[in-house]
PAGU-354989 format. One record per residue (C-alpha): x, y, z; residue in three letters; residue number from 1. Coordinates in Angstrom, 1 decimal, m for minus. Example, Ala and Ser with C-alpha at 12.3 -4.5 7.8 and 13.67 -1.06 7.14 Angstrom:
<c1->12.3, c2->m4.5, c3->7.8, r->ala, k->1>
<c1->13.7, c2->m1.1, c3->7.1, r->ser, k->2>
//
This chain:
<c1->0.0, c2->0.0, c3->0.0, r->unk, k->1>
<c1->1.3, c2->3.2, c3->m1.0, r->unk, k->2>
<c1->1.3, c2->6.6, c3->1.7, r->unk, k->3>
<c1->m1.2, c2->7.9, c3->m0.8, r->unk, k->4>
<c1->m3.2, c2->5.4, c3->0.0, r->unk, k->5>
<c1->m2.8, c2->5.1, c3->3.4, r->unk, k->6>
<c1->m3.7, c2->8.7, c3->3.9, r->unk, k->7>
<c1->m6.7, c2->8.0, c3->2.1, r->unk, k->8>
<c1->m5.7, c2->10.6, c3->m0.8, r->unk, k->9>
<c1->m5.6, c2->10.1, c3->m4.2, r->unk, k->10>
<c1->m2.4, c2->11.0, c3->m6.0, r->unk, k->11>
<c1->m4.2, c2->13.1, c3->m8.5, r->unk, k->12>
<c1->m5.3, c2->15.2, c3->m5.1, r->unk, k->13>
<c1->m1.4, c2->15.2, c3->m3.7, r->unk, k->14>
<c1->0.2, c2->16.3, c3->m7.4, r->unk, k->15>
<c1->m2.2, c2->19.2, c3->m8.3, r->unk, k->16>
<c1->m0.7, c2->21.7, c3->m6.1, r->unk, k->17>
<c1->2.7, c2->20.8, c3->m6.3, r->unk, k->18>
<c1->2.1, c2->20.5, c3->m10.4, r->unk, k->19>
<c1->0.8, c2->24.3, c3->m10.0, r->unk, k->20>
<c1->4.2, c2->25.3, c3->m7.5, r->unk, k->21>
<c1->6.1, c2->23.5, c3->m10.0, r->unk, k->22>
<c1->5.0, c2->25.7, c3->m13.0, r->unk, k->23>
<c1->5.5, c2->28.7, c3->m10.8, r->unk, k->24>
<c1->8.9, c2->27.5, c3->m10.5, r->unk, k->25>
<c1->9.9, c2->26.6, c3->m13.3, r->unk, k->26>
<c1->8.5, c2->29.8, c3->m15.6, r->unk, k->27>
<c1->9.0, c2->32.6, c3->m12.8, r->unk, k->28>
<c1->12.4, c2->33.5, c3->m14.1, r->unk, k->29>
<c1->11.2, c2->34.0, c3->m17.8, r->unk, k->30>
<c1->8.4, c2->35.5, c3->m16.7, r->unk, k->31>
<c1->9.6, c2->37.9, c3->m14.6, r->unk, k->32>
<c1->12.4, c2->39.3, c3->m17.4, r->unk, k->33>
<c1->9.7, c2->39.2, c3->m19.7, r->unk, k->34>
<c1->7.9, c2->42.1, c3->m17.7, r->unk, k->35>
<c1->10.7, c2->43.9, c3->m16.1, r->unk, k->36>
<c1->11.8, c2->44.9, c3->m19.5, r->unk, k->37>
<c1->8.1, c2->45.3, c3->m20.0, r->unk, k->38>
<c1->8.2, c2->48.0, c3->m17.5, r->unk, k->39>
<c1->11.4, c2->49.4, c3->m18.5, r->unk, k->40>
<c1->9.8, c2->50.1, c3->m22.2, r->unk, k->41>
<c1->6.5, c2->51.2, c3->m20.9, r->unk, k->42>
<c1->8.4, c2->53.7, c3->m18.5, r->unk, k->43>
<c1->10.8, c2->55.1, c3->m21.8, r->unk, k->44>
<c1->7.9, c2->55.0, c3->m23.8, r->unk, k->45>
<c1->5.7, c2->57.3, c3->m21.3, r->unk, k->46>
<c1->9.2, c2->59.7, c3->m21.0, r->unk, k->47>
<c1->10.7, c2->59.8, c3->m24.7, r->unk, k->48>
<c1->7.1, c2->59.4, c3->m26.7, r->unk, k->49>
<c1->8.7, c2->56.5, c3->m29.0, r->unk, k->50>
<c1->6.7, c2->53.4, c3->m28.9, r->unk, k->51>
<c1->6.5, c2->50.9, c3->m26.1, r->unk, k->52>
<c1->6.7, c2->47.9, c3->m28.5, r->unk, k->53>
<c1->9.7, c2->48.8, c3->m30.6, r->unk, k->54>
<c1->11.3, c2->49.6, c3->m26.9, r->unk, k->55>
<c1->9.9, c2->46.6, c3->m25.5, r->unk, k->56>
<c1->11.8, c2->44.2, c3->m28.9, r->unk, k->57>
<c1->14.7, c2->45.8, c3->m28.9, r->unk, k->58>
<c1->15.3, c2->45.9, c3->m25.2, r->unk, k->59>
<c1->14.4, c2->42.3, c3->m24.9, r->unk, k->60>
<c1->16.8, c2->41.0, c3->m28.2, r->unk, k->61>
<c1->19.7, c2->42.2, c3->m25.7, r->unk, k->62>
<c1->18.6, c2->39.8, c3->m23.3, r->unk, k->63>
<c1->18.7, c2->37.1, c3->m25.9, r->unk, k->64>
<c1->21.1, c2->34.7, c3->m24.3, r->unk, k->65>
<c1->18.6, c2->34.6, c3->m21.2, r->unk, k->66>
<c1->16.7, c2->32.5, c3->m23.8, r->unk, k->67>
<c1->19.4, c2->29.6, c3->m23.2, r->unk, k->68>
<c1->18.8, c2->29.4, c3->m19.7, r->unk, k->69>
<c1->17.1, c2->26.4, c3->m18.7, r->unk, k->70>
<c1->15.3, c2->29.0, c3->m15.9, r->unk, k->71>
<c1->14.1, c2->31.1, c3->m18.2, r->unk, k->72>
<c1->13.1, c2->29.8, c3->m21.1, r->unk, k->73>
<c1->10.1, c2->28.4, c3->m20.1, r->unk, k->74>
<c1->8.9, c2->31.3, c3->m18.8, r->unk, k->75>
<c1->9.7, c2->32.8, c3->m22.2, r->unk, k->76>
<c1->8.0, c2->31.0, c3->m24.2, r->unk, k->77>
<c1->4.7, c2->31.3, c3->m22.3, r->unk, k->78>
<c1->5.1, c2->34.8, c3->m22.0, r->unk, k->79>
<c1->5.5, c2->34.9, c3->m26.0, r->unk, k->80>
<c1->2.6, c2->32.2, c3->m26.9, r->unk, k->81>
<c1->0.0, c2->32.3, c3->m24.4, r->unk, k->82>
<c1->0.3, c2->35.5, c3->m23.2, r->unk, k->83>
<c1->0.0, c2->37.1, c3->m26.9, r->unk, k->84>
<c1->m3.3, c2->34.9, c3->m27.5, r->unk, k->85>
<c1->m4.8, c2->36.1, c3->m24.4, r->unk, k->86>
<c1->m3.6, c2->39.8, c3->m24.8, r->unk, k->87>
<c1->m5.2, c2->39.3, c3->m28.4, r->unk, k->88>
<c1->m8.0, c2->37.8, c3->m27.7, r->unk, k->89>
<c1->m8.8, c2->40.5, c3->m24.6, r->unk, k->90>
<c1->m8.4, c2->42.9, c3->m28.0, r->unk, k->91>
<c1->m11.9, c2->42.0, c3->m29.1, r->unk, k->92>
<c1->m13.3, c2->44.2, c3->m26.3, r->unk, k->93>
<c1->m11.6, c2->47.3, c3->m28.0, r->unk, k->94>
<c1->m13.2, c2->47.0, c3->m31.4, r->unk, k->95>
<c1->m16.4, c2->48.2, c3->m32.5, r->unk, k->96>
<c1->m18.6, c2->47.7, c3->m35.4, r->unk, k->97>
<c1->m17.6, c2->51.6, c3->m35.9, r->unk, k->98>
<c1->m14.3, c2->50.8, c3->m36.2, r->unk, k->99>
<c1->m14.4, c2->48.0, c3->m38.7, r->unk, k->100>
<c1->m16.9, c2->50.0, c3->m41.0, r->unk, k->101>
<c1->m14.2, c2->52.4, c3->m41.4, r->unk, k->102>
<c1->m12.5, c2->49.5, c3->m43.4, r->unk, k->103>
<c1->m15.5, c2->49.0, c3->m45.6, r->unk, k->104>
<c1->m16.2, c2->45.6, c3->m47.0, r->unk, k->105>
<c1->m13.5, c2->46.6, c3->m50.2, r->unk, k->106>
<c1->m10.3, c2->46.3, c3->m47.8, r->unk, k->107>
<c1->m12.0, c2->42.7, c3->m46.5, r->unk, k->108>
<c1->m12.1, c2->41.2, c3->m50.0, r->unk, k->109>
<c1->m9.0, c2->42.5, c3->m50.7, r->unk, k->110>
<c1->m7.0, c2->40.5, c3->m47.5, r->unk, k->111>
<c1->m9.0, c2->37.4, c3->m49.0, r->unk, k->112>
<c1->m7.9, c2->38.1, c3->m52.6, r->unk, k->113>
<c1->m4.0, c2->38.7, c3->m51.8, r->unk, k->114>
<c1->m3.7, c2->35.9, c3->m49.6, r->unk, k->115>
<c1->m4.9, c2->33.9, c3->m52.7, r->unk, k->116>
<c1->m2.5, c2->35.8, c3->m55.1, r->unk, k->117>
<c1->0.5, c2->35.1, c3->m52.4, r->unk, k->118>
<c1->m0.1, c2->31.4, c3->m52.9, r->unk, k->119>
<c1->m0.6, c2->31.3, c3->m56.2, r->unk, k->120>
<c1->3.2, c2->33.8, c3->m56.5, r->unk, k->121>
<c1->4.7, c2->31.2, c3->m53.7, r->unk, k->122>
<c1->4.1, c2->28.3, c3->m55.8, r->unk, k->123>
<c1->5.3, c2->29.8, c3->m59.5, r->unk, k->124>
<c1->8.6, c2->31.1, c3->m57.6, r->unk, k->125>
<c1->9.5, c2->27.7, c3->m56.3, r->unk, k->126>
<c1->9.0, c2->26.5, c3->m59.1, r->unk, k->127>
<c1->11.5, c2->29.1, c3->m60.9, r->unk, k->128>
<c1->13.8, c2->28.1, c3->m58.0, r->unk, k->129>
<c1->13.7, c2->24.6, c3->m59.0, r->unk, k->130>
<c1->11.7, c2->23.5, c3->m55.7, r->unk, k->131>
<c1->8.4, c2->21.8, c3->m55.4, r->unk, k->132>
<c1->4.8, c2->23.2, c3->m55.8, r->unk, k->133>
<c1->4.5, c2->21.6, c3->m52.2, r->unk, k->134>
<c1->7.2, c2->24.3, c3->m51.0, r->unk, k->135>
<c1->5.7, c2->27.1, c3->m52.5, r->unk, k->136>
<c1->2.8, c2->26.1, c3->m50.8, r->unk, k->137>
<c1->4.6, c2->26.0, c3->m47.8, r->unk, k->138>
<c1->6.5, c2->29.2, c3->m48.0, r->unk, k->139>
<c1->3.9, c2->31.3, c3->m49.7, r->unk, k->140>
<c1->0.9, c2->30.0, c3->m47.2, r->unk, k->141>
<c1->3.2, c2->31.1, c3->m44.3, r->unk, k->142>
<c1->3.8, c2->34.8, c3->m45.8, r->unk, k->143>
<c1->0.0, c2->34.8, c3->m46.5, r->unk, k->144>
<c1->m1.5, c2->33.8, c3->m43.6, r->unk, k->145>
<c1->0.2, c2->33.5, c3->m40.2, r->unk, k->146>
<c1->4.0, c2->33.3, c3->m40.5, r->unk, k->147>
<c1->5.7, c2->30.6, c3->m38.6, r->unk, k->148>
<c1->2.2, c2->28.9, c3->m37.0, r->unk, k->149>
<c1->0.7, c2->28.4, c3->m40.9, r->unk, k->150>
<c1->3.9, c2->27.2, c3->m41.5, r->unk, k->151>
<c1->3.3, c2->24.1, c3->m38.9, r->unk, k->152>
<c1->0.1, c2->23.7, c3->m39.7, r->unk, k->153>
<c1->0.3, c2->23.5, c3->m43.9, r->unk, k->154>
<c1->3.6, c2->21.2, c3->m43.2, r->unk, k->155>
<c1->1.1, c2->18.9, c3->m41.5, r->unk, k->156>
<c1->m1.6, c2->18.9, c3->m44.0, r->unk, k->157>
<c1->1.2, c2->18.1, c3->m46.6, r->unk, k->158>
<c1->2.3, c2->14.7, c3->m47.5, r->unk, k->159>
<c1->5.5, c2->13.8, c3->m45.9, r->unk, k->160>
<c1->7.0, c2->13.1, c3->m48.9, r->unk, k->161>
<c1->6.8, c2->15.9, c3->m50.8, r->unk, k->162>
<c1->8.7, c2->17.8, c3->m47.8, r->unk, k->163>
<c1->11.7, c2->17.4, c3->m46.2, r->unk, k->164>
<c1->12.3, c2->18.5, c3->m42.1, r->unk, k->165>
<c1->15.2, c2->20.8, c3->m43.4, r->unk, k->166>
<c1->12.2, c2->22.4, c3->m46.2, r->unk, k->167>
<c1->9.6, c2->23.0, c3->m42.9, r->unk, k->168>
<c1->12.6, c2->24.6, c3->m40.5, r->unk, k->169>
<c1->14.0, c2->26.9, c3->m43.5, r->unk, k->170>
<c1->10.8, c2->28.2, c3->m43.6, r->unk, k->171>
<c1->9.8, c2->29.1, c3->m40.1, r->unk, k->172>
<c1->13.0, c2->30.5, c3->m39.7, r->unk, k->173>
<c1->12.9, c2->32.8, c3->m42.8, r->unk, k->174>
<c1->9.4, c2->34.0, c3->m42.2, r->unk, k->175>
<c1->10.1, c2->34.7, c3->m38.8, r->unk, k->176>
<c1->13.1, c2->37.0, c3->m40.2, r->unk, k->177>
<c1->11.0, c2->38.7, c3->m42.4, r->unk, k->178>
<c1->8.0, c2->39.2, c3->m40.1, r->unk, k->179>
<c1->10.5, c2->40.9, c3->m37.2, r->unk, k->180>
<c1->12.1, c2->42.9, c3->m39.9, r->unk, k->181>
<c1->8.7, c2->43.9, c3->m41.3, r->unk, k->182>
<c1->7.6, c2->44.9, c3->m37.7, r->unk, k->183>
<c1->10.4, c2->47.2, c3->m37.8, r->unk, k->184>
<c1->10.5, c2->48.9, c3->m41.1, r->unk, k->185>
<c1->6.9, c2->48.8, c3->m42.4, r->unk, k->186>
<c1->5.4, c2->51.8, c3->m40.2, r->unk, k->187>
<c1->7.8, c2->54.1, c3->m41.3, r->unk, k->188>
<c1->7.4, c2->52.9, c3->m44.7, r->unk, k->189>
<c1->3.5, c2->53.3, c3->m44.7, r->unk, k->190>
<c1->4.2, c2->57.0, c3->m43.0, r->unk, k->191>
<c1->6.5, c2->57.8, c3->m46.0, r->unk, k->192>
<c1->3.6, c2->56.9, c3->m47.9, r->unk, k->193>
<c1->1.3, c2->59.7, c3->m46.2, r->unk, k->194>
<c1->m1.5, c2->56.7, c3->m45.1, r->unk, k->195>
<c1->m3.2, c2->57.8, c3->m41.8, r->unk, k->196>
<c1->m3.5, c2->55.4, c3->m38.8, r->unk, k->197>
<c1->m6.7, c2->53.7, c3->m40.0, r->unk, k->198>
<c1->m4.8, c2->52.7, c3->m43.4, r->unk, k->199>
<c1->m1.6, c2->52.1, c3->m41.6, r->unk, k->200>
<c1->m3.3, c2->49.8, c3->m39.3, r->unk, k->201>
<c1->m5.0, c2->47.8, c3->m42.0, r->unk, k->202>
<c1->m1.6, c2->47.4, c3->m44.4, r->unk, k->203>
<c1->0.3, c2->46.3, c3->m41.1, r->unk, k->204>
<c1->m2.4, c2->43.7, c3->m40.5, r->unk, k->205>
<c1->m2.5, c2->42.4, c3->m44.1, r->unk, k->206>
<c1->1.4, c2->42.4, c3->m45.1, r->unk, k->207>
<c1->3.0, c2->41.0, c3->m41.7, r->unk, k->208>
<c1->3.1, c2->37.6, c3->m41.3, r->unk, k->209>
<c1->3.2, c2->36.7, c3->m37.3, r->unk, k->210>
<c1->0.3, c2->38.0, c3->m35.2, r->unk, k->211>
<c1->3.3, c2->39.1, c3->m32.7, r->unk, k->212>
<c1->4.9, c2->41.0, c3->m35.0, r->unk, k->213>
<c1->1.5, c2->42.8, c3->m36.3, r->unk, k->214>
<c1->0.7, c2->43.9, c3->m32.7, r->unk, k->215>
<c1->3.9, c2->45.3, c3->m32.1, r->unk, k->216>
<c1->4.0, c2->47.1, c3->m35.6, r->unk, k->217>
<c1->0.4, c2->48.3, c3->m35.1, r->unk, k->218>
<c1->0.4, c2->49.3, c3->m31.8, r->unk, k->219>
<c1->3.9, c2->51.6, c3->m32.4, r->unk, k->220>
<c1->2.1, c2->53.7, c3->m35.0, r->unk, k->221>
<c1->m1.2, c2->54.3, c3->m32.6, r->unk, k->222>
<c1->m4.0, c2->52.9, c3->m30.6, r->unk, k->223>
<c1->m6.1, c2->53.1, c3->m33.6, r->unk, k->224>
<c1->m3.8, c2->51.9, c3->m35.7, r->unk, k->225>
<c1->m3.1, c2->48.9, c3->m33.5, r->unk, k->226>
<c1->m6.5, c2->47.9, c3->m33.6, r->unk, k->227>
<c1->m7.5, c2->47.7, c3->m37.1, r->unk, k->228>
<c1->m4.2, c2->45.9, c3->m38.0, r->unk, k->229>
<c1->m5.2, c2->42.8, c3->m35.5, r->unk, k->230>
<c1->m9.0, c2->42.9, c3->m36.9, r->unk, k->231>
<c1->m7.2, c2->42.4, c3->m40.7, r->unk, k->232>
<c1->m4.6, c2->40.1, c3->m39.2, r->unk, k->233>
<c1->m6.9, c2->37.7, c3->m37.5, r->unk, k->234>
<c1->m9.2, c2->37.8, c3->m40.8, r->unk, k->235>
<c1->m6.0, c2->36.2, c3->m42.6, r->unk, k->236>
<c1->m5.7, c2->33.8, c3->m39.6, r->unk, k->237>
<c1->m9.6, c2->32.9, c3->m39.9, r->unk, k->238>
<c1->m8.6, c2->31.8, c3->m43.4, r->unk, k->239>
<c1->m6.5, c2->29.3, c3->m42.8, r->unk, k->240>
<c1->m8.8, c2->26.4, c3->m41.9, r->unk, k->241>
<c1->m10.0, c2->27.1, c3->m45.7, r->unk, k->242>
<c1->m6.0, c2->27.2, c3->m47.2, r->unk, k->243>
<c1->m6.1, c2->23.9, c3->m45.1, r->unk, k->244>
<c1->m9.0, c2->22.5, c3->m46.7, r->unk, k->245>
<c1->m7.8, c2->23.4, c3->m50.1, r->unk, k->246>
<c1->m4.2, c2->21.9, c3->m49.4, r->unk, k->247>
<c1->m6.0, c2->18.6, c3->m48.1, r->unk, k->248>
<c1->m7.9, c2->18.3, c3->m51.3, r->unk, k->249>
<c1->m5.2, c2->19.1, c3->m53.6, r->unk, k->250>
<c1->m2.7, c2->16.3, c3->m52.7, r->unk, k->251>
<c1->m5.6, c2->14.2, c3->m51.9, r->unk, k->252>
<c1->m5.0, c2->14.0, c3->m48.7, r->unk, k->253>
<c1->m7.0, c2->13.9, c3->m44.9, r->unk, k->254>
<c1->m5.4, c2->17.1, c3->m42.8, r->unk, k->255>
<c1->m3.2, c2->16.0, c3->m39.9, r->unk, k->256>
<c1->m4.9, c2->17.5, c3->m37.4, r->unk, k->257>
<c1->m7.9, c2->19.7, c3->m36.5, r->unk, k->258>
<c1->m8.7, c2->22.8, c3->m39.4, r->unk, k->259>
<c1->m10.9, c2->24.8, c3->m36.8, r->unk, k->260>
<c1->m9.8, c2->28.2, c3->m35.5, r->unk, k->261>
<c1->m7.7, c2->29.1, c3->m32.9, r->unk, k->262>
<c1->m9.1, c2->29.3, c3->m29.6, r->unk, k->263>
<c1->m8.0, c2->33.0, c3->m29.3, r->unk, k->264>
<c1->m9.4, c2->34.0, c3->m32.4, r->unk, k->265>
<c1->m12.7, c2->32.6, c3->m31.5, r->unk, k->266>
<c1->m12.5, c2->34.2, c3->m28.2, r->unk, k->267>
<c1->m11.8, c2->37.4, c3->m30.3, r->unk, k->268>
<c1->m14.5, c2->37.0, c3->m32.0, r->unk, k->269>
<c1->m17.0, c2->36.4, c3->m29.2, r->unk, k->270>
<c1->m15.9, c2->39.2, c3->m26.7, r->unk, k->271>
<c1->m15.9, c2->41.8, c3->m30.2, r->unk, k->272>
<c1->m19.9, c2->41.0, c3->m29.9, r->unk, k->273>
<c1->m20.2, c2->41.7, c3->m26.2, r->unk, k->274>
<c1->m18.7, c2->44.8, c3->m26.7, r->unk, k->275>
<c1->m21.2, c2->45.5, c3->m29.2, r->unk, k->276>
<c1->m23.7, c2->44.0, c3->m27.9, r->unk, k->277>
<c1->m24.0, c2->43.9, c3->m24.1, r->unk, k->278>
<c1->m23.4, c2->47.7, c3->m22.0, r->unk, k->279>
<c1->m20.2, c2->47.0, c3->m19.9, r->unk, k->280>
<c1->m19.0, c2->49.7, c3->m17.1, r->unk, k->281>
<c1->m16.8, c2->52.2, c3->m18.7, r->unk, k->282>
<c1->m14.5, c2->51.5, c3->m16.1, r->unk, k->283>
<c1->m14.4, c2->47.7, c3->m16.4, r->unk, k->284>
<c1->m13.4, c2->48.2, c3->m19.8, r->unk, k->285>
<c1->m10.4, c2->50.7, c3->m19.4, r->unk, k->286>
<c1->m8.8, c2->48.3, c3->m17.1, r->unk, k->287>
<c1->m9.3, c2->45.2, c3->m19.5, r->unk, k->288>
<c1->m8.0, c2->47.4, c3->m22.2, r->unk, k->289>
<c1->m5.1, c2->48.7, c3->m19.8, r->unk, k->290>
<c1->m4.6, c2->44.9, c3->m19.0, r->unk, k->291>
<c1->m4.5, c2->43.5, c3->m22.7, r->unk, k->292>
<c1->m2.3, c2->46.2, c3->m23.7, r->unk, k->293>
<c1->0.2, c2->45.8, c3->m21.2, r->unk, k->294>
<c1->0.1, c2->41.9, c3->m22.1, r->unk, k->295>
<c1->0.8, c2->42.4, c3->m25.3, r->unk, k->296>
<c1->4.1, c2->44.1, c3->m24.4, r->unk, k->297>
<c1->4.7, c2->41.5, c3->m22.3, r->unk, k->298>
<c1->4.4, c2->39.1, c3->m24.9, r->unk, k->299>
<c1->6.9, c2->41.4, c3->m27.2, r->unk, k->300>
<c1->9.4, c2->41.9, c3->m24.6, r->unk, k->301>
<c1->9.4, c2->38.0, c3->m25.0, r->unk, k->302>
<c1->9.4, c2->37.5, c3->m28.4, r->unk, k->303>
<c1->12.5, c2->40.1, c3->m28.0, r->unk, k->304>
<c1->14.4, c2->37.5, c3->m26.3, r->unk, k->305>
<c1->13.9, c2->34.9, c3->m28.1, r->unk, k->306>
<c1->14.6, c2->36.7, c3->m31.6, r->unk, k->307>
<c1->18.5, c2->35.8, c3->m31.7, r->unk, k->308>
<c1->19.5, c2->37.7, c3->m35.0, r->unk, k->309>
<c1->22.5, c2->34.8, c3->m35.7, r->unk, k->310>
<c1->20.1, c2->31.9, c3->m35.8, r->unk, k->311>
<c1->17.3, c2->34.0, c3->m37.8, r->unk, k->312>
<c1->20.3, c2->34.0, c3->m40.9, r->unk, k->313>
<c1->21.3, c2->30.7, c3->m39.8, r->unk, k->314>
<c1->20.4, c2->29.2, c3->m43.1, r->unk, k->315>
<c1->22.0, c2->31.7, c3->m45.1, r->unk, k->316>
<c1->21.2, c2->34.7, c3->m47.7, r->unk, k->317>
<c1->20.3, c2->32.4, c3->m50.4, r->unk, k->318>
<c1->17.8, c2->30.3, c3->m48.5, r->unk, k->319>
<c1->16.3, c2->33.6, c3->m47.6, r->unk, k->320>
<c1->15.6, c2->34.6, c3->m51.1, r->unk, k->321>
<c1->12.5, c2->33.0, c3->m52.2, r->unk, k->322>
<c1->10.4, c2->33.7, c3->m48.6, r->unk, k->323>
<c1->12.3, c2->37.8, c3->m49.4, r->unk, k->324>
<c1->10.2, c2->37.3, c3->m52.7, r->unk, k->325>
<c1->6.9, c2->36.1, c3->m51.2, r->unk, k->326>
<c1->7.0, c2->38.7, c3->m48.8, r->unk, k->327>
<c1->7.8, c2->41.5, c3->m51.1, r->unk, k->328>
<c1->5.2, c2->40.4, c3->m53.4, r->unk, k->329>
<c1->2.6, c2->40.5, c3->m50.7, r->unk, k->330>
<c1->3.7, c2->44.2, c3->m50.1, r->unk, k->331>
<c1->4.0, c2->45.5, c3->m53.7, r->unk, k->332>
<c1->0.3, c2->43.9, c3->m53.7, r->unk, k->333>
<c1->m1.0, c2->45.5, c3->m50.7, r->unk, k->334>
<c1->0.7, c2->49.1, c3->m52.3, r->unk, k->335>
<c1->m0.8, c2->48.7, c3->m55.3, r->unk, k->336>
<c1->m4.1, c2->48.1, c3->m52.9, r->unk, k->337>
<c1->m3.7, c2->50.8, c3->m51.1, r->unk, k->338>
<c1->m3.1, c2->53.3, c3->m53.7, r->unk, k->339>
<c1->m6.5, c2->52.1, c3->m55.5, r->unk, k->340>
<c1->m8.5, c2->51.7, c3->m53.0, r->unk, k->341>
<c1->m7.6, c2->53.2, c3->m50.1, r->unk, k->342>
<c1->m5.8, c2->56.7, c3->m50.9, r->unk, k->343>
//
């Protein structure tokens, strides 16, 4: 007879706490750097008007070799994954119906249409550089929809043989390279262009790949801006059960895994309605936005860390080339988009 038993206690009933002290322990280090340079980019932000999120990157890619620590890693990596979905998901609480009929239903179609055209441009470029149709699905799915996380999930719809490990790691690391770069340098380029906040906003959220990176590009031009480029973001993201889909049937071929949405974007989606829908203190809703805001640069300061600028060009300049093309295409699309319809 075990003491478990003997004490008349199951050992589901013993573990539970200590499986709860041992998450605290084991992600309190990450966590805490996570929002201490948080802090530190909210406080510079607040003193030198430049924008928390760029602060909060930057500041957190110094601390990248925190990211090999056993300690903090964890912690990390929550901070950067679940921490972003919920600081997204809390988003839907900011958006109104007001603010999405500024976009019209013109900018909606468009997000759907370029997404399809990025596909279509990912798979006739691989094939110019001599790779698969199943790689340009790969790479030009991953700039159109979701970066990195697209880029897991198409890999898995995918036959195994028409992809090699090497194929599906080139490409998350590639589109992760472009994405931060893009967080960096697409604000000011949209500025140069002379698009206000509610255009900025929706080119952010329909040319960057990672949600991450949108947030923190959005969010460092304005409040407004911030909002409307998550709203078009997550439309790309609700797309990709359908990309999925599509995939599957094309290489004949059941998806390896569930095609519904993510759990944040249904959440999104759902709290978007109650603020539309149900009257909620004024009060109760400043804090929430307060709270989801401050998440979010949380989450960046994390993503900071973990964004080590040697193992982003690990693969090398030339492997780089064809996910630089899918990603410029996507831009000179959403330009040409912008200048039609939106200016």
């Amino acid at each position: 007879m075990t003491n478990s038993e003997q004490s008349g206690h199951s050992p589901a009933a013993i573990s539970a706490p200590q499986r709860v002290l041992g998450w605290i322990d084991t992600n309190r280090s990450g966590i805490a750097l996570a929002t201490t340079v948080a802090l530190a980019s909210s406080f510079l932000a607040e003193h030198y008007g430049a924008p928390a999120m760029l602060f909060a990157l930057l500041i957190g890619m110094a601390f990248n070799f925190m990211n090999d620590t056993p300690r903090a890693a964890s912690g990390i990596a929550f901070c950067s994954r679940d921490l972003l979905r919920l600081g997204v998901a809390l988003l839907g609480l900011r958006l109104t119906f007001a603010d999405v009929s500024q976009l019209g239903i013109t900018p909606i179609i468009g997000v759907a249409v370029m997404l399809v055209l990025t596909m279509i441009g990912g798979v006739i470029f691989a094939r110019l550089f001599g790779r698969t149709t199943a790689f340009g699905l790969l790479t030009g799915g991953s700039v159109a929809i979701c970066g990195a996380s697209a880029a897991m999930a198409i890999a898995a719809v995918l036959p195994k043989k028409y992809l090699q490990e090497e194929d599906v790691l080139l490409t998350v690391v590639g589109v992760t390279a472009m994405s931060t770069i893009a967080m960096i340098l697409y604000p000011m380029l949209f500025g140069w262009l002379g698009l206000a906040d509610v255009e900025s906003g929706y080119m952010i959220g329909a040319t960057i790949h990672d949600v991450a990176q949108v947030v923190g590009a959005g969010y460092s031009v304005s409040d407004t801006a911030g909002d409307i480029a998550t709203f078009t973001k997550l439309l790309r993201v609700a797309l990709l059960p359908v990309v999925l889909l599509v995939v599957a049937v094309t290489f004949r071929k059941e998806a390896g895994g569930t095609a519904g949405l993510p759990w944040f974007v249904i959440a999104f989606i759902i709290l978007m309605a109650v603020r539309n829908f149900v009257p909620l203190p004024e009060g109760l809703l400043n804090f929430i936005n307060d709270a989801s805001r401050f998440l979010l640069v949380v989450a960046i300061s994390a993503l900071g860390v973990k964004t080590s600028l040697k193992k982003l060009f690990a693969p090398g300049v030339k492997g780089l080339v064809l996910i630089a093309i899918d990603t410029l295409f996507l831009l000179v699309q959403a330009i040409i988009f912008a200048h039609i319809f939106l200016l």
